[in-house]
N, CA, C and O atoms as a Tripos MOL2 file, in Angstrom:
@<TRIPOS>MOLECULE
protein
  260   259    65     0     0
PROTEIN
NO_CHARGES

@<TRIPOS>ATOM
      1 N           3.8230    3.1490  -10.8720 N.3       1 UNK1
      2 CA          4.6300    4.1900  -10.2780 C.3       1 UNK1
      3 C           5.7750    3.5320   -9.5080 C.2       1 UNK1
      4 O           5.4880    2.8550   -8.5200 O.2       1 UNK1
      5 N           7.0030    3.6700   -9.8680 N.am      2 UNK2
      6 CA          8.3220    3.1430   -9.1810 C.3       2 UNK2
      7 C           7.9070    4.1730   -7.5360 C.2       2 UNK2
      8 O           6.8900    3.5470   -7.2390 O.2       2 UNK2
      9 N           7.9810    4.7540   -6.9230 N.am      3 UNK3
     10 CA          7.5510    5.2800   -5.9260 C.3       3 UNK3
     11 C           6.9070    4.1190   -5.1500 C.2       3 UNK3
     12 O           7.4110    3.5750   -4.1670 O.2       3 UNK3
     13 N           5.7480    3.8150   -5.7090 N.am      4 UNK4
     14 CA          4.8200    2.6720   -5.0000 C.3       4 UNK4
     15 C           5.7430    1.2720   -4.6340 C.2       4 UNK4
     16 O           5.7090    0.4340   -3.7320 O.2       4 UNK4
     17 N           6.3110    1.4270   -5.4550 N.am      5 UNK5
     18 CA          6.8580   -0.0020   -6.0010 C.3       5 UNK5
     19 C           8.0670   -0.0070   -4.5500 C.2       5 UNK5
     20 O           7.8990   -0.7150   -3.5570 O.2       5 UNK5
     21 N           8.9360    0.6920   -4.6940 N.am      6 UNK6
     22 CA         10.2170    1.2500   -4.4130 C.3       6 UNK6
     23 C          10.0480    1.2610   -2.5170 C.2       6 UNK6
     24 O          10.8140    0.8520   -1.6450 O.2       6 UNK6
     25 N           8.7180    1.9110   -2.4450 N.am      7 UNK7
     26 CA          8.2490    1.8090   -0.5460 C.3       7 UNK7
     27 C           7.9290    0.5850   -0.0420 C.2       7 UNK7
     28 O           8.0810    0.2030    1.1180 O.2       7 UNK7
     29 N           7.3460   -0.1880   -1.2450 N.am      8 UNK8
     30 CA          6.8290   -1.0680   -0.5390 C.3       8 UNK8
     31 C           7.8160   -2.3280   -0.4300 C.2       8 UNK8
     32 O           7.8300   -2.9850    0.6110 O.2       8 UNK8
     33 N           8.5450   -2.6190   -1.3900 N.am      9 UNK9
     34 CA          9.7730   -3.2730   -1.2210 C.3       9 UNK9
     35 C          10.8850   -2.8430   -0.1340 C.2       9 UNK9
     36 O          11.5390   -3.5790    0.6040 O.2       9 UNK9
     37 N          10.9110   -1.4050   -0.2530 N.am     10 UNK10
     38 CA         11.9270   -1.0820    1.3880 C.3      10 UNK10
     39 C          11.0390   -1.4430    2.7160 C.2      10 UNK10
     40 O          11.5160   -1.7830    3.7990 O.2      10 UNK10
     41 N           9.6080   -1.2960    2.4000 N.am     11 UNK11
     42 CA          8.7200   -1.8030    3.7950 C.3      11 UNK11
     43 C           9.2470   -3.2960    4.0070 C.2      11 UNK11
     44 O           9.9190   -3.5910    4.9950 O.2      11 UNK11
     45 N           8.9370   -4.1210    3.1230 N.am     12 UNK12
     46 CA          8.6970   -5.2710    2.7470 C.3      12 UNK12
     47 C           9.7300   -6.2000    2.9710 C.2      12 UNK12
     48 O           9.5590   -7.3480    3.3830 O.2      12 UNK12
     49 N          10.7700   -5.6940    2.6990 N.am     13 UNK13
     50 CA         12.1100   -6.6780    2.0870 C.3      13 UNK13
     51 C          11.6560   -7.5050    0.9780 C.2      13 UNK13
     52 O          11.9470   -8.6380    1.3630 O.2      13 UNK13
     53 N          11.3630   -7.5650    0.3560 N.am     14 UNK14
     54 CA         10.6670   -9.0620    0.1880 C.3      14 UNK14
     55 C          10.1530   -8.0870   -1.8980 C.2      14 UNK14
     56 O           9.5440   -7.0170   -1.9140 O.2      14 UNK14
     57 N          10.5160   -8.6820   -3.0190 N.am     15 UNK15
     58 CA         10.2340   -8.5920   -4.1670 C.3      15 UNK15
     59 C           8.5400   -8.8520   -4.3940 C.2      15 UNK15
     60 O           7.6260   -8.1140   -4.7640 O.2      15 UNK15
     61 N           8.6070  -10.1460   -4.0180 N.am     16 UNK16
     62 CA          7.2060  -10.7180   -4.3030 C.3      16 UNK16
     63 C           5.4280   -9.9380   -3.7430 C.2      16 UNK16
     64 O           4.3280   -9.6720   -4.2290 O.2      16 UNK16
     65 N           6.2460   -9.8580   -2.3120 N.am     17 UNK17
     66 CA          4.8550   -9.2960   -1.4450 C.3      17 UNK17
     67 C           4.5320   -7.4410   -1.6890 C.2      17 UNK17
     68 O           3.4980   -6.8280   -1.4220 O.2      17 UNK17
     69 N           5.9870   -6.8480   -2.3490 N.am     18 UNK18
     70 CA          6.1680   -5.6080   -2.8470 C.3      18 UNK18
     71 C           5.1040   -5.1600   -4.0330 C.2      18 UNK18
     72 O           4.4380   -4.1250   -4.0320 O.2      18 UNK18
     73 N           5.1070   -6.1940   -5.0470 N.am     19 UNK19
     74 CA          4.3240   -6.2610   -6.1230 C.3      19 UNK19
     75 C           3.1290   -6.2620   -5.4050 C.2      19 UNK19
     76 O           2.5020   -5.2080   -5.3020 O.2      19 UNK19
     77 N           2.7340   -7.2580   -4.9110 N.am     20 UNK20
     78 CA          1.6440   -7.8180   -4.1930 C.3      20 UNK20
     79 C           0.8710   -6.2420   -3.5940 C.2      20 UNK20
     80 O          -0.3280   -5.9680   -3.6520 O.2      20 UNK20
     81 N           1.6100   -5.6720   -3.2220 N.am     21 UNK21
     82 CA          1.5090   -4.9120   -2.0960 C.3      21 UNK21
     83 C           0.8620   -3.5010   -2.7630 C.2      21 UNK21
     84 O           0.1140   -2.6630   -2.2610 O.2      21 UNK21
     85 N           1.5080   -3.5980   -4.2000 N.am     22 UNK22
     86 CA          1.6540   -2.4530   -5.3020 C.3      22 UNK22
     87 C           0.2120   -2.6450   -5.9070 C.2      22 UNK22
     88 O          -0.7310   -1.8950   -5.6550 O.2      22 UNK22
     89 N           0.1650   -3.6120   -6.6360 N.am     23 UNK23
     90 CA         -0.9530   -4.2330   -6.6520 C.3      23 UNK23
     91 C          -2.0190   -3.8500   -6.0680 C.2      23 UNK23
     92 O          -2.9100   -3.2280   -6.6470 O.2      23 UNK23
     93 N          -2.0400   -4.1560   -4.9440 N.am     24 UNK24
     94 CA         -3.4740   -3.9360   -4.2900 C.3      24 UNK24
     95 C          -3.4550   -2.4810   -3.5400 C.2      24 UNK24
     96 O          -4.2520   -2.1570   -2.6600 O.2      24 UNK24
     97 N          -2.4080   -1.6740   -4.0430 N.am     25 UNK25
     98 CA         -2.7090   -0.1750   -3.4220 C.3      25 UNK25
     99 C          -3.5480    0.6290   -4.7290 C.2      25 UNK25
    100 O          -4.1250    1.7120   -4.6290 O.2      25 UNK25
    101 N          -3.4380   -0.2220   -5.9700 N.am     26 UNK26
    102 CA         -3.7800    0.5320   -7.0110 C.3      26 UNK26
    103 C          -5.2630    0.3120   -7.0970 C.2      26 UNK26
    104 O          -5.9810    1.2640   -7.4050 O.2      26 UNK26
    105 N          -5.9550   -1.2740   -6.7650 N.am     27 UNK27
    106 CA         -6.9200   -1.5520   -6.9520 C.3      27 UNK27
    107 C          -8.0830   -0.4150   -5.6280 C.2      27 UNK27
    108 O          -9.1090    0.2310   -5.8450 O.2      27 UNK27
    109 N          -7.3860   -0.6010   -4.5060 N.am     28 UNK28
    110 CA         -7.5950    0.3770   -3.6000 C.3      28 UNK28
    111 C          -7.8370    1.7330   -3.9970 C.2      28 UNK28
    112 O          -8.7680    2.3790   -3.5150 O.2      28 UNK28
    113 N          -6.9490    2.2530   -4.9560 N.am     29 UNK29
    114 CA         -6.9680    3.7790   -5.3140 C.3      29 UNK29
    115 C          -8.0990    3.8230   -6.1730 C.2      29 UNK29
    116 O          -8.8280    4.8130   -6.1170 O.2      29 UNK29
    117 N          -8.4480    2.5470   -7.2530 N.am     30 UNK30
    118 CA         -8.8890    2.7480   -8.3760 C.3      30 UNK30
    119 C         -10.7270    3.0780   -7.4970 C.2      30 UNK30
    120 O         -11.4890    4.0390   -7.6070 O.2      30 UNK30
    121 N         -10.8340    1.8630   -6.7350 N.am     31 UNK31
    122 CA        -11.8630    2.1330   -6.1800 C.3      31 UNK31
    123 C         -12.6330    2.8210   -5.6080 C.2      31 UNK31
    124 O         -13.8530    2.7640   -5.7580 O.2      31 UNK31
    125 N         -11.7860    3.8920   -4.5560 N.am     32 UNK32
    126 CA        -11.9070    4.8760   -3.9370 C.3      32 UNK32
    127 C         -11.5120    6.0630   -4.4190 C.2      32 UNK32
    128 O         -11.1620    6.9880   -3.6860 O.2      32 UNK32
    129 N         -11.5440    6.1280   -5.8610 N.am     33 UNK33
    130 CA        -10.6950    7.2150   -6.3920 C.3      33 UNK33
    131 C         -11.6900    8.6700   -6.5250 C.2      33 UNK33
    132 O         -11.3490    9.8050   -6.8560 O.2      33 UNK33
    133 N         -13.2080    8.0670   -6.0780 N.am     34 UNK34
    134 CA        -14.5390    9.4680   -6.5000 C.3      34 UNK34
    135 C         -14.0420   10.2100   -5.0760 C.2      34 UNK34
    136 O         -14.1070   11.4350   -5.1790 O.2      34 UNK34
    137 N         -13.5420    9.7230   -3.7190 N.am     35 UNK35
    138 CA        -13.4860   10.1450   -2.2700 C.3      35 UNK35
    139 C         -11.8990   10.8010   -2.3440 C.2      35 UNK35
    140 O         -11.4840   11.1620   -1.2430 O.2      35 UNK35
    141 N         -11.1390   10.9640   -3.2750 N.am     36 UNK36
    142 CA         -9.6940   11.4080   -3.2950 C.3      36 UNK36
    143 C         -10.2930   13.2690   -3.3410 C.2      36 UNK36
    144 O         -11.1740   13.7740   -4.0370 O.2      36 UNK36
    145 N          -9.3780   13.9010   -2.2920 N.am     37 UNK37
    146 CA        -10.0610   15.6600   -2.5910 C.3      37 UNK37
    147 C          -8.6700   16.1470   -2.6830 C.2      37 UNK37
    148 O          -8.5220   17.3230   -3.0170 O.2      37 UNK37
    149 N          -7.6560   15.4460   -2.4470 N.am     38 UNK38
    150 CA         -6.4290   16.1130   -2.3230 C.3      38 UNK38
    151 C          -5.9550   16.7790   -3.9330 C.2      38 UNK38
    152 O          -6.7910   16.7400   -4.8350 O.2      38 UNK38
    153 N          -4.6730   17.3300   -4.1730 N.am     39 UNK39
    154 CA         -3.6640   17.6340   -4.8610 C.3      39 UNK39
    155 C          -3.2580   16.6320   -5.4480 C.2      39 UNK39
    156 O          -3.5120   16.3630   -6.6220 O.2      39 UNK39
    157 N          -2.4870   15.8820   -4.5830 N.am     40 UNK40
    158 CA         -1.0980   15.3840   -5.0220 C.3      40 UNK40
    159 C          -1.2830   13.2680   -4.6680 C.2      40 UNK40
    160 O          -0.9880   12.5270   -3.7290 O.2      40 UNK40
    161 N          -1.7600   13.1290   -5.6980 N.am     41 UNK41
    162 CA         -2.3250   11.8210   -6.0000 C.3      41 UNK41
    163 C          -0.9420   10.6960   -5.5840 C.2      41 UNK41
    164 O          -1.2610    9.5700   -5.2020 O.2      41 UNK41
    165 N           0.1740   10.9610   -5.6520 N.am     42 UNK42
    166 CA          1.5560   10.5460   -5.1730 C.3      42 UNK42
    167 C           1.5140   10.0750   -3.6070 C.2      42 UNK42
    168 O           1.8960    8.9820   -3.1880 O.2      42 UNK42
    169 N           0.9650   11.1460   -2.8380 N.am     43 UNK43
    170 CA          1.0020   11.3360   -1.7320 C.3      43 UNK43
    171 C           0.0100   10.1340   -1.5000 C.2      43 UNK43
    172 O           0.3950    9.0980   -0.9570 O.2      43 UNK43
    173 N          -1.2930   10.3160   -1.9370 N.am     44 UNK44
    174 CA         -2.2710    9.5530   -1.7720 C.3      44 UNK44
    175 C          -1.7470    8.0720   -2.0120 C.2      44 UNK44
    176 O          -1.3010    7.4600   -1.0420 O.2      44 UNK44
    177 N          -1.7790    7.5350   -3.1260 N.am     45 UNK45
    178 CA         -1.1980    6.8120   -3.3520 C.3      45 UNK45
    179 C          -0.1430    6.0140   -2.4120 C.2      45 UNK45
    180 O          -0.4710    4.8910   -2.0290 O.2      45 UNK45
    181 N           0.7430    6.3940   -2.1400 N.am     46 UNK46
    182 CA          2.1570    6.0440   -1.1760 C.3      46 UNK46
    183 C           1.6290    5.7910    0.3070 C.2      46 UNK46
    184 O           2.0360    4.8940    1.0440 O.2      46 UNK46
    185 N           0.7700    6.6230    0.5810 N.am     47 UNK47
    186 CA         -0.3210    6.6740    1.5600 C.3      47 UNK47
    187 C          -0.7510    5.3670    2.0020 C.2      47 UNK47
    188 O          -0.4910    4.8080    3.0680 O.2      47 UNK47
    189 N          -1.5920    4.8770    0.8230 N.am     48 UNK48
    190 CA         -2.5860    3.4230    0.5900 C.3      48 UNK48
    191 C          -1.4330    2.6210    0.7180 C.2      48 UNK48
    192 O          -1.5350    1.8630    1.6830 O.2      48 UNK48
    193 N          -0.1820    2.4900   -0.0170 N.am     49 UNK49
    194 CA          0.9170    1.2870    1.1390 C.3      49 UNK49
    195 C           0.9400    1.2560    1.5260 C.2      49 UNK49
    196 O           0.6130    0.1340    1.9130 O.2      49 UNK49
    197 N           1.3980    2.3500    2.7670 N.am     50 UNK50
    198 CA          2.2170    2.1310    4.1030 C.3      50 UNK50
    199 C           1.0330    1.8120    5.0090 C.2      50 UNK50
    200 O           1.1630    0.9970    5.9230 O.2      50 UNK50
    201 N          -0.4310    2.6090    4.7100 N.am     51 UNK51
    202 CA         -1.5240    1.8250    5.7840 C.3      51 UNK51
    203 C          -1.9420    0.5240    5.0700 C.2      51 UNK51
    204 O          -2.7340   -0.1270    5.7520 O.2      51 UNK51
    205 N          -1.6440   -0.0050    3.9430 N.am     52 UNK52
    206 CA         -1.8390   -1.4420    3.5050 C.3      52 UNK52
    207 C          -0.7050   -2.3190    4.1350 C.2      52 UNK52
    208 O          -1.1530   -3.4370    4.3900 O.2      52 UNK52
    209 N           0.4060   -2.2050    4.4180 N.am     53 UNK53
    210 CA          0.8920   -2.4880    5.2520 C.3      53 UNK53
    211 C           1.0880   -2.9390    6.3710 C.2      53 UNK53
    212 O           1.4000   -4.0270    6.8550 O.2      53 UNK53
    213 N           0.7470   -1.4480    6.8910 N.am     54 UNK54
    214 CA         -0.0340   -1.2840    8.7880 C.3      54 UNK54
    215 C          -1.0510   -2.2610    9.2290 C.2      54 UNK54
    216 O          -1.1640   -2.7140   10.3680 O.2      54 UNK54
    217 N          -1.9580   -2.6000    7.9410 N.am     55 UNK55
    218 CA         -2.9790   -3.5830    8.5990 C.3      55 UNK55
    219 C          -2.4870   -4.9130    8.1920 C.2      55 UNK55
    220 O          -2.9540   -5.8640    8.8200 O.2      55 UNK55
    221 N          -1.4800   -5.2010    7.0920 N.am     56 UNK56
    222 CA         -1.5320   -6.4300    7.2490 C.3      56 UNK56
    223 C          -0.2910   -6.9490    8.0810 C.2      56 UNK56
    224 O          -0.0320   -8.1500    8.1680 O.2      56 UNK56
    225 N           0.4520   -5.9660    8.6820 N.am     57 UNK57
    226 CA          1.1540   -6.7150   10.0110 C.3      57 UNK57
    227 C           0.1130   -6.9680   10.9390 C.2      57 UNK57
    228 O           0.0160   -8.1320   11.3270 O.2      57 UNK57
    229 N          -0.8320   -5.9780   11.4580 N.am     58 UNK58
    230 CA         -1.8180   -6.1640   12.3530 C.3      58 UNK58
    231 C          -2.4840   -7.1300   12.4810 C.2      58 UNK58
    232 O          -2.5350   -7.7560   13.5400 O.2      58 UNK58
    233 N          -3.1780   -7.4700   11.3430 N.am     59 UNK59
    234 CA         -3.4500   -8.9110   11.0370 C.3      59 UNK59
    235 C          -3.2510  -10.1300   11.3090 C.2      59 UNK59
    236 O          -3.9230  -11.0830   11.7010 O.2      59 UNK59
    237 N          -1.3880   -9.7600   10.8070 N.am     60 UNK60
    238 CA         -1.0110  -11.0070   11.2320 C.3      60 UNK60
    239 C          -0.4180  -11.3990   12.6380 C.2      60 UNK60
    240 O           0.0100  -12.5110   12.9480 O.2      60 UNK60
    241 N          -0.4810  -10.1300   13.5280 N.am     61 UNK61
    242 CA         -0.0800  -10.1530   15.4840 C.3      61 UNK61
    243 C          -1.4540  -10.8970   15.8260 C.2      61 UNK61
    244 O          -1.5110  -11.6560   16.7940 O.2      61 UNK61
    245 N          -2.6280  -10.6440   14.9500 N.am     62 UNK62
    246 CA         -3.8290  -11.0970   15.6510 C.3      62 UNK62
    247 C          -3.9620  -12.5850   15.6850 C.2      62 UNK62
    248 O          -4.7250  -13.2560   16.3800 O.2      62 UNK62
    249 N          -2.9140  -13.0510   14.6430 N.am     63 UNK63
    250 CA         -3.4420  -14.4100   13.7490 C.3      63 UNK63
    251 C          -2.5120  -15.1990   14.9820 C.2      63 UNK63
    252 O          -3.2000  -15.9390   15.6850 O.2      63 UNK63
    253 N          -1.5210  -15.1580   15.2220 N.am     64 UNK64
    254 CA          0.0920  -15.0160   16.2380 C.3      64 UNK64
    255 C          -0.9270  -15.6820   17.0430 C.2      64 UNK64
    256 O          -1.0670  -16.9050   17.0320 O.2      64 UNK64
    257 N          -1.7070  -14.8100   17.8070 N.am     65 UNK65
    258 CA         -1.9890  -14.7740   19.2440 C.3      65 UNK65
    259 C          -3.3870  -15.9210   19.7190 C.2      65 UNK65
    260 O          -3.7440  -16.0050   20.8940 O.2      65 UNK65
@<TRIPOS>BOND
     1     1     2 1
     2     2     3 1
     3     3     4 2
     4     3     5 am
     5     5     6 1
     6     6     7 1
     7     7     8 2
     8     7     9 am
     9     9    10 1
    10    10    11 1
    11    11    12 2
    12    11    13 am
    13    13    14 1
    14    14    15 1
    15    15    16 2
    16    15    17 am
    17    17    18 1
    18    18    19 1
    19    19    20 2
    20    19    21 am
    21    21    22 1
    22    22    23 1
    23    23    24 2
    24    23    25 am
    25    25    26 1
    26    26    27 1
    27    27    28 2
    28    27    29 am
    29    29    30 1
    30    30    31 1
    31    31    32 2
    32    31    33 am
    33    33    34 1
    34    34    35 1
    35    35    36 2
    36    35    37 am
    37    37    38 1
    38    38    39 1
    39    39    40 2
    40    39    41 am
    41    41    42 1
    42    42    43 1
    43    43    44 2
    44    43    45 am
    45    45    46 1
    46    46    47 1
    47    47    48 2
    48    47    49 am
    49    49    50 1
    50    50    51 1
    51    51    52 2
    52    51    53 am
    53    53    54 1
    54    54    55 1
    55    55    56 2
    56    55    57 am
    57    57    58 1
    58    58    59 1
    59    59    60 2
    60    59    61 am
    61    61    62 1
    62    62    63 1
    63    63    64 2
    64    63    65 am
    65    65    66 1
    66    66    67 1
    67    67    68 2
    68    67    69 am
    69    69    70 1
    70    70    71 1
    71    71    72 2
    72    71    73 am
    73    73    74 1
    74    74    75 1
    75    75    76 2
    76    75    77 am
    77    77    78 1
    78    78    79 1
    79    79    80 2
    80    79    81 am
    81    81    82 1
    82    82    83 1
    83    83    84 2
    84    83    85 am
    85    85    86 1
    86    86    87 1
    87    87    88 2
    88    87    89 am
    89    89    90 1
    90    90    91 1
    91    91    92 2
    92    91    93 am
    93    93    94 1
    94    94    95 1
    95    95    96 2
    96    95    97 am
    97    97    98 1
    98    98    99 1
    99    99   100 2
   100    99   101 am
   101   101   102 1
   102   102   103 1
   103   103   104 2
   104   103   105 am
   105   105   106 1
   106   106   107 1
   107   107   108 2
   108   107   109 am
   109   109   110 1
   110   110   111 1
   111   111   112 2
   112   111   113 am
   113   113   114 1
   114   114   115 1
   115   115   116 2
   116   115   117 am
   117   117   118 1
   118   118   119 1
   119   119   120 2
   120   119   121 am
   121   121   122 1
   122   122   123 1
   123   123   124 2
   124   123   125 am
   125   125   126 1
   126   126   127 1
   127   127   128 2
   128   127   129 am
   129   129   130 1
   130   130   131 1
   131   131   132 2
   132   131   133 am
   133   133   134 1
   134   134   135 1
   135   135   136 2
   136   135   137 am
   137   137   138 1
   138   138   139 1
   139   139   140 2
   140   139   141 am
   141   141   142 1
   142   142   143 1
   143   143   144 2
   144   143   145 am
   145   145   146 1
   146   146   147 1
   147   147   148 2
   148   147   149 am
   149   149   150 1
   150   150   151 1
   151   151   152 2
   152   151   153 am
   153   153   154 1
   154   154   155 1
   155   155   156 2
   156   155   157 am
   157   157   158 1
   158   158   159 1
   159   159   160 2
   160   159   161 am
   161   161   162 1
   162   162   163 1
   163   163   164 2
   164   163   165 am
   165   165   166 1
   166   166   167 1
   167   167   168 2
   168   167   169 am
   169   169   170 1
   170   170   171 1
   171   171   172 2
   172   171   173 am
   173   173   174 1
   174   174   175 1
   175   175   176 2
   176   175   177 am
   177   177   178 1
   178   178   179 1
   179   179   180 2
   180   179   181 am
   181   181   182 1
   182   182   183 1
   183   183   184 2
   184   183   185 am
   185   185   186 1
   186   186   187 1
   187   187   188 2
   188   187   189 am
   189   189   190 1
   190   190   191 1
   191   191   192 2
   192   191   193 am
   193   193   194 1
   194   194   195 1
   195   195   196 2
   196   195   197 am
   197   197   198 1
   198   198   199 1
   199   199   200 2
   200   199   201 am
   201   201   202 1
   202   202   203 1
   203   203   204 2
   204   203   205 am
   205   205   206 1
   206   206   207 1
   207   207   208 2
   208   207   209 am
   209   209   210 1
   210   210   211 1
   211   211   212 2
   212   211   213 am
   213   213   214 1
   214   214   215 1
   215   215   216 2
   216   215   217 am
   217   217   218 1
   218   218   219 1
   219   219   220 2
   220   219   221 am
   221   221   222 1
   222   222   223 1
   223   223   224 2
   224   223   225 am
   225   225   226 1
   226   226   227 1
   227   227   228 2
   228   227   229 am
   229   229   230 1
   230   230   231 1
   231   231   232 2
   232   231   233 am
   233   233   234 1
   234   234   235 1
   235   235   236 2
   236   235   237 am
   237   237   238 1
   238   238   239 1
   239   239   240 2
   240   239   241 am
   241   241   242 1
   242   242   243 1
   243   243   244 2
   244   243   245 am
   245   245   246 1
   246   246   247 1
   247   247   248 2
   248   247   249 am
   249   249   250 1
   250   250   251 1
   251   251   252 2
   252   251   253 am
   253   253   254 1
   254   254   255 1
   255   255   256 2
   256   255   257 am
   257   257   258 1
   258   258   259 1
   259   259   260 2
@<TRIPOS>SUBSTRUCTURE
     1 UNK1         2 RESIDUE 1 A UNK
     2 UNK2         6 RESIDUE 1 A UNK
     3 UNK3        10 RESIDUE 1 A UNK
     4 UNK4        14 RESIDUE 1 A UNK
     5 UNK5        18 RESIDUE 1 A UNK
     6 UNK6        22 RESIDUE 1 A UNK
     7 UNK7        26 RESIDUE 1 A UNK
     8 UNK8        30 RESIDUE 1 A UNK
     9 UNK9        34 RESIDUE 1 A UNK
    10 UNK10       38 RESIDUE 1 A UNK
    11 UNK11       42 RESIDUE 1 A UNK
    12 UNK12       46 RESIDUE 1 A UNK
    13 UNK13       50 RESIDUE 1 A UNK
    14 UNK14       54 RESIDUE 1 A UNK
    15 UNK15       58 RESIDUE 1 A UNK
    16 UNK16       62 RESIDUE 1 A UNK
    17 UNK17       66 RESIDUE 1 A UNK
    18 UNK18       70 RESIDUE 1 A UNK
    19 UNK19       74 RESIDUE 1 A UNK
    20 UNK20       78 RESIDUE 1 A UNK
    21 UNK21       82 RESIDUE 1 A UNK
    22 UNK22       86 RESIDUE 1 A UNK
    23 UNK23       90 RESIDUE 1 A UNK
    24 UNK24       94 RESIDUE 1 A UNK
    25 UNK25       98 RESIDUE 1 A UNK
    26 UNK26      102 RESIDUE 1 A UNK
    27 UNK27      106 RESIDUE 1 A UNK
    28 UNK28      110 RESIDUE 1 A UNK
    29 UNK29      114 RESIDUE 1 A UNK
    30 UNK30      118 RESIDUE 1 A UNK
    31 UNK31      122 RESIDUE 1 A UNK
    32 UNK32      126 RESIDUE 1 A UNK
    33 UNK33      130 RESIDUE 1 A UNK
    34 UNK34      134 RESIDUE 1 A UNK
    35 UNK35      138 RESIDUE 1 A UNK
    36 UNK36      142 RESIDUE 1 A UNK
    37 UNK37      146 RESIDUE 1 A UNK
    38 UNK38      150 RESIDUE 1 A UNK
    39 UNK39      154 RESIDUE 1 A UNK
    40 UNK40      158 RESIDUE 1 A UNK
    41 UNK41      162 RESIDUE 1 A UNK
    42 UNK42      166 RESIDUE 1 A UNK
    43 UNK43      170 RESIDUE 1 A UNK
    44 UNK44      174 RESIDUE 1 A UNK
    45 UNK45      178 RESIDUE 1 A UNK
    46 UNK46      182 RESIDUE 1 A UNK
    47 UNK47      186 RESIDUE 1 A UNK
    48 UNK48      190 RESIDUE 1 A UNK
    49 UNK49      194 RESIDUE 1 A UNK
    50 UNK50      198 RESIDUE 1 A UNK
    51 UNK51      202 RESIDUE 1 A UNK
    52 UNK52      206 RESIDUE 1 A UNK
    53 UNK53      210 RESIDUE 1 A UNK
    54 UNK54      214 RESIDUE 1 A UNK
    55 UNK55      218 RESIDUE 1 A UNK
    56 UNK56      222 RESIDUE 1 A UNK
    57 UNK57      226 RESIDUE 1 A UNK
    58 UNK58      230 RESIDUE 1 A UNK
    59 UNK59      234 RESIDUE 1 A UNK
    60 UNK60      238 RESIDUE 1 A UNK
    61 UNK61      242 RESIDUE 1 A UNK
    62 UNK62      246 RESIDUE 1 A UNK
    63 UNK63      250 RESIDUE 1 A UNK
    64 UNK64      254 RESIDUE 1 A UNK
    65 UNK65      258 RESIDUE 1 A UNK
């Protein structure tokens, strides 16, 4: 999904960690996909970036400190 792709590279800056990022929102979805109750799988989806994201800045303030 260019969507996935497209957020996570504007999150990101960055080509490489975008994929990366794309990547592991799908493996995420694929896994958890029996617990999805919503509609709009887009949403969901786009979702699993931006908190895939969220934790791996978090991560890395923890690693920082």
């Amino acid at each position: 999904m260019d969507a996935a792709y497209n957020l996570a590279r504007w999150l990101t800056r960055n080509e490489q960690d975008a994929e990366d990022m794309v990547q592991e929102a799908y493996l995420r979805a694929f896994k958890f996909f029996h617990a999805f109750r919503g509609v709009d799988g887009r949403a969901w989806l786009l979702s699993i970036v931006r908190k895939h994201l969220l934790y791996l800045a978090a991560a890395k303030s923890r690693r920082m400190k």
